[in-house]
N, C-alpha and C positions, 0 to 999 in steps of 0.2 A: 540522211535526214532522220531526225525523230520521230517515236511513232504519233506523244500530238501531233507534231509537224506536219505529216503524210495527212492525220487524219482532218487537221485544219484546213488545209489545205485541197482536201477533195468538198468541203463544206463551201470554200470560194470558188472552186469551178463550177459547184452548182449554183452558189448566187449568182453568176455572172452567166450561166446557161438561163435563169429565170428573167432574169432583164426587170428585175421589180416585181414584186407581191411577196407572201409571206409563205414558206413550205410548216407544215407540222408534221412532223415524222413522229409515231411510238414506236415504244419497243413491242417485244410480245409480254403478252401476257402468263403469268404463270396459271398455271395447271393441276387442277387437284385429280389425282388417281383414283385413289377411295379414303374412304374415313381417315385424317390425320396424316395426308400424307399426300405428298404432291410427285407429277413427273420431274425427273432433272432438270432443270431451267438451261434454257437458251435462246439466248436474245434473238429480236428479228434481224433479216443481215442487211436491211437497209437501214435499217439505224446503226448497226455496229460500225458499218461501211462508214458512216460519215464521225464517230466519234470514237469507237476505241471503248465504248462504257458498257459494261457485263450485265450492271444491274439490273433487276426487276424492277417496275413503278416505273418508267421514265421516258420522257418526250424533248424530242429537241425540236425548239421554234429556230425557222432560219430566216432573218432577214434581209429579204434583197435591195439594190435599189443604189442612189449614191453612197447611203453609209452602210454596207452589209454588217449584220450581226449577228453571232450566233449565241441560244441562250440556251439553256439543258435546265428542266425543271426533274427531279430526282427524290426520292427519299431523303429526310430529313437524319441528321444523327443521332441515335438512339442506344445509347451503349445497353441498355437494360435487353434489347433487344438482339443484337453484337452478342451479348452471355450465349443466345439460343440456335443464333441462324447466322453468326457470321460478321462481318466489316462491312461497312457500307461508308462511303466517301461522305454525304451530307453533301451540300450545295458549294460550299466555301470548297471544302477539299477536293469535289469534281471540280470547279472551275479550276485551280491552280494546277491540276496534274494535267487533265488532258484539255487545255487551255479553250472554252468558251472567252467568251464576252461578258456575260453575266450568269448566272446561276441563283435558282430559287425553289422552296421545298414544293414538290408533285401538286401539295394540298392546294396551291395555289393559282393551279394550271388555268381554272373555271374562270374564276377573277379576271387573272390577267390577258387571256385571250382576245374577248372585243376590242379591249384595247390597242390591243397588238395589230389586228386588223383594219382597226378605223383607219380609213382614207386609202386604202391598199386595194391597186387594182385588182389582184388576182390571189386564191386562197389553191396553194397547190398542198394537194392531199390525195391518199391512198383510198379514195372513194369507191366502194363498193367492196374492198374486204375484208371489211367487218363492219356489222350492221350498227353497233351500240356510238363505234368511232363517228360513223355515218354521222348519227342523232345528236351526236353531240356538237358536229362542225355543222349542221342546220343550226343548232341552240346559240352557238357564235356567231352565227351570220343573223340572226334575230335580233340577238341583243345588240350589234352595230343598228341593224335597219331600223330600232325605235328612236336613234339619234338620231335621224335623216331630219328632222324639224331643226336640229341645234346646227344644220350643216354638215354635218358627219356622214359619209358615205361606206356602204358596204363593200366589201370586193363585188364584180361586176359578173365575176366567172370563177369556176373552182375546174383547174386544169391538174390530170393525174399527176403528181409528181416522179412516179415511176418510169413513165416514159423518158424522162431525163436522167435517173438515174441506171437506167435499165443499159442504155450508152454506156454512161459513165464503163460501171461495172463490168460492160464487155469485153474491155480490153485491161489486160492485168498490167503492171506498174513490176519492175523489176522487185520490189519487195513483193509485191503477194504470188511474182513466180516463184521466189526461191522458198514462200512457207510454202508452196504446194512441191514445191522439189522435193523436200523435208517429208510432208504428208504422203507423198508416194512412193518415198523410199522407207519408210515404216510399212506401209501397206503393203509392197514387197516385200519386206522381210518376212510380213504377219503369212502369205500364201507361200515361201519356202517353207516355214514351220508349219503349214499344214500340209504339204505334201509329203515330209519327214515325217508327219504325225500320221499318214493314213494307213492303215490295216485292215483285209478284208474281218470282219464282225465288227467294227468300230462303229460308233455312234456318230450319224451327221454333227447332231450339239458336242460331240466332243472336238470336231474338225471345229467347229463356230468356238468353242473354247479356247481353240491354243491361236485363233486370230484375233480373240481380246483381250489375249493374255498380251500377244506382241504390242497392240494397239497402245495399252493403258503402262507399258514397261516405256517403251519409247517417248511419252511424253501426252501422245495423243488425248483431246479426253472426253473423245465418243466416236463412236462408228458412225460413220457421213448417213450408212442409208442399215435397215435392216436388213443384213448379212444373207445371204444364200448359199446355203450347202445343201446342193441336190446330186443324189446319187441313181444311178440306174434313169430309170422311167422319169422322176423325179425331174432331172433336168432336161425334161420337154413342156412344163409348165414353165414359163417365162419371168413368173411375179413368186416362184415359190419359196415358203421361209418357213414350213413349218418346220425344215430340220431335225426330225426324231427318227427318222427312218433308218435302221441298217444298212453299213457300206456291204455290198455283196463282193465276193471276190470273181473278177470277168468284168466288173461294170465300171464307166469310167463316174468320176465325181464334178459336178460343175461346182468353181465357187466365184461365189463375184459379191464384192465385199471390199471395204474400203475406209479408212479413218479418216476425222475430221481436225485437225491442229490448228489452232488460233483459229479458227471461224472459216476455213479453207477445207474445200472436201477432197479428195480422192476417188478414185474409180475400177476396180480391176478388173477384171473377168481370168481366169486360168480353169483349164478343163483337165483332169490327168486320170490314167490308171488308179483305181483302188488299190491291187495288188503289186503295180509299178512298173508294171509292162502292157503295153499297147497291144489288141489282138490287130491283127488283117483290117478288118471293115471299120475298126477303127482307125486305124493309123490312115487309112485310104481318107476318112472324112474329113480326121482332123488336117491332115496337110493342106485339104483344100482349102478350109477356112484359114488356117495361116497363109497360105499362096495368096487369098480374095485379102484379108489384113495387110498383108504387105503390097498389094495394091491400091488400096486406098490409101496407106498411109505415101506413097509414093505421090500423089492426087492432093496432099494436104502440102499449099505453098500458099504465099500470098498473087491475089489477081486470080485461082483459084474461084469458081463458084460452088456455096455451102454443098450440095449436092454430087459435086465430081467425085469426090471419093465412095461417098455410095454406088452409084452408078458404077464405078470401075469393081468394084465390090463384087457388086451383084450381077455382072457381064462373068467373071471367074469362078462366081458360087454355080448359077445356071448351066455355064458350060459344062463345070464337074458333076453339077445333077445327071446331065447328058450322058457323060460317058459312063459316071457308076448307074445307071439306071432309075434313075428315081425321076426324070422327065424324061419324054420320049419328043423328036421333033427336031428344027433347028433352032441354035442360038435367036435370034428373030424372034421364032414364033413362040418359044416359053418365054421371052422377056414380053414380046405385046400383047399375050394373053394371060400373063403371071400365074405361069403353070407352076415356076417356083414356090409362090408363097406358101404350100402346106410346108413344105418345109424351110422358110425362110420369110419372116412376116413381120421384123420389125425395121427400122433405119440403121444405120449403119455408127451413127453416134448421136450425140447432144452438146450445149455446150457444159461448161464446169466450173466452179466457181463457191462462191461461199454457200452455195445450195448444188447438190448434185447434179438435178438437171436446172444448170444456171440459167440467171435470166439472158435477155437479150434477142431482137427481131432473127428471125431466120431468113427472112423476106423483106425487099425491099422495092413501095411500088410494085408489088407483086412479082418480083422475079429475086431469085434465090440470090442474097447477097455474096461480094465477093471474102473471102479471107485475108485478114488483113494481120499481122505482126501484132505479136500481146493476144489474140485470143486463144481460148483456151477450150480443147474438144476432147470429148475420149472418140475410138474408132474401135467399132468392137461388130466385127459379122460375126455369125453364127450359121446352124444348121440345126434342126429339130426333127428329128424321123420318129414318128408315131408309127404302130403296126398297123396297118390297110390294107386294100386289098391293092392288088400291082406293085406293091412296095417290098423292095427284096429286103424279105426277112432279116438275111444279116447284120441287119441296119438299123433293126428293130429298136426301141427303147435309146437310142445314143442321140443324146444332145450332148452338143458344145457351142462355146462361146468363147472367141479371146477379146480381151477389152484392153486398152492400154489409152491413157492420159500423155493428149499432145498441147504441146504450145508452136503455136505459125512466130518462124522467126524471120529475117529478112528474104532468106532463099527458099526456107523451105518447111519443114519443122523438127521440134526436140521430141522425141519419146521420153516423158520423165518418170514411170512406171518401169523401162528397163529390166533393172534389176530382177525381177521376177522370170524365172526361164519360162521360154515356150516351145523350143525347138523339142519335136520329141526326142533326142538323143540329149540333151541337157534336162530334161526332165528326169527321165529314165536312168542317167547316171545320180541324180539328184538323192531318188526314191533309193535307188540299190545301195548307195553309200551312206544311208541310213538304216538301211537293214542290215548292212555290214558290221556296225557300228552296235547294233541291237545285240548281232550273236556274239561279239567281242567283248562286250560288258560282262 
């Protein structure tokens, strides 16, 4: 199937999920940085989702109902423009490439909206985030309601549209598995060329350098989330990016970090030696967390509840707490008092998707949904030892994290992140035979 194809196509499963009313979807809005100069533009992913259009300015009206239509209002073409900032399709050339229904320039979004609503039961929109979009589908629903004398009716209710797409998007379609196959086997490459690249005095931003170097060589063309390179102490902050600190030699480096290709994210987490060798209290912590990962990922099938593999996770982390000393007790009583959490304090994954942490319910009816074939999760435990008091020293400052991006297939699931080693013997031959390679040059 082509890509309009694919992309027309998920625009009729949502007219036909809306059962009649009108959806308006924007894209995002671009971004000004400071003075003359804007952030990278990229589109919102629910509009991309249903059309395939990159541009900035643009809104797609969807009509549901007997005669579904779909119509892309757009920037106009402006070659004077094109000199300064680029191609832009105009209305005529989006409609024929990524095939709408009709097509009309942005300016005229204001105009033709009442219209578009009159007589339409229901007005589905992304209400509540963003406040100005808000004001404006009030100003639409106004100008119907002054026609209520001529007979003309407003919609009746404004029902979130994200809830039906949020479904949709849950479950991936064999093309957007194989662009995320693609995006994680770049982001793999991009964490082998950084564990070939570490050296104790190295700079974190130089580690963050040679994964956007792979990133942006491979096709990619942006990093999914702000990158993490934390070294020592560092990778016990969870959310840390400021990346300038010294790799010390003895300390291990957390990175987790990820490209984005076609609109599709990635996810990795890898933990290794600065110097390229594991001491003792490390290799004892990190086995664990690979033991608790491959337990969860064993827990990742479909019929599966969201939560089993956490659980199974964090039954393997606990235990290991137990026996290297970092909780005292039984299995039992550090899970139903969560003696673990100083050192183990987030889930176990998310799902993934054209946003990192993709959309999609986790709960359903309040009880944890089951996994079904086509979604798409990373699985990533971890362990974070702070110094404390009762916490054996050796243990001090070492975080890790392994992360890896899954897909639920009919039995079971695919790990498509792979390629990135984690066993610490593939690691560690990884590292050497780039040092190998250094004194041979």
């Amino acid at each position: 199937m082509s890509k309009p194809a694919i992309f027309k196509a998920r625009r009729q499963r949502l007219a036909q999920a809306m059962q009649g009313g009108v959806a308006v979807i924007p894209t995002a809005p671009e971004r000004q940085r400071n003075r003359d100069s804007h952030y990278a533009y990229r589109f919102d992913s629910y509009f991309h989702y249903l059309t395939g259009f990159a541009e900035p300015e643009a809104v797609l009206v969807l009509i549901a109902g007997a005669s579904p239509k779909s119509i892309l209002f757009c920037r106009e073409k402006n070659l004077e423009r094109e000199i300064w900032d680029g191609f832009r399709h105009g209305p005529e050339g989006a409609k024929e490439e990524f095939g709408f229904d009709e097509a009309y320039p942005v300016s005229q979004l204001e105009e033709m909206l009442p219209q578009l609503l009159a007589d339409q039961p229901n007005l589905y929109f992304h209400l509540g985030a963003d406040s100005e979009w808000d004001a404006r589908a009030v100003g639409w629903l106004n100008r119907v309601r002054e026609k209520g004398r001529s007979g003309v009716s407003a919609p009746g209710a404004i029902q979130d549209v994200r809830v039906l797409l949020d479904e949709m998007r849950l479950f991936k379609s064999p093309d957007e598995i194989a662009t995320m196959r693609r995006a994680a086997d770049i982001s793999g490459a991009a964490h082998m060329r950084a564990m070939r690249a570490a050296r104790p005095g190295g700079m974190e931003y130089q580690l963050e350098a040679e994964l956007l170097h792979e990133f942006r060589r491979h096709g990619a063309q942006a990093p999914a989330y702000t990158s993490i390179v934390a070294g020592g102490a560092n990778a016990c902050v969870l959310h840390y990016v400021a990346n300038d600190a010294e790799l010390q030699d003895g300390d291990l480096v957390l990175v987790d970090a990820g490209c984005e290709l076609d609109g599709y994210a990635s996810d990795i987490t890898r933990t290794f030696p600065v110097n390229g060798k594991f001491t003792g209290p490390q290799r004892d912590l990190y086995e664990l967390v690979l033991a608790a990962q491959a337990e969860a990922l064993f827990h990742v099938k479909p019929g599966r509840h969201w939560n089993v593999p956490h659980e199974a996770a964090l039954k393997v982390l606990a235990q290991g707490f137990i026996d290297l000393g970092l909780c005292a007790g039984s299995l039992d009583a550090v899970l139903e008092k969560e003696a673990y959490k100083p050192f183990y304090m987030h889930k176990t994954g998310h799902w993934l998707g054209m946003d990192v942490h993709d959309v999609g319910n986790y709960k359903l009816a309040g009880e944890w949904r089951e996994l079904q074939p086509g979604m798409t999760l990373t699985v990533e435990p971890g362990c974070y030892v702070r110094p404390g008091e009762g916490v054996p020293e050796q243990f001090w400052n070492i975080g890790i994290r392994i992360e890896d991006d899954v897909v639920v297939t009919e039995s079971a699931c695919e790990v498509l992140t792979g390629i990135a080693p984690k066993k610490v013997a593939d690691i560690e031959a990884l590292m050497r035979d780039s040092k190998e390679r250094d004194k041979n040059a």
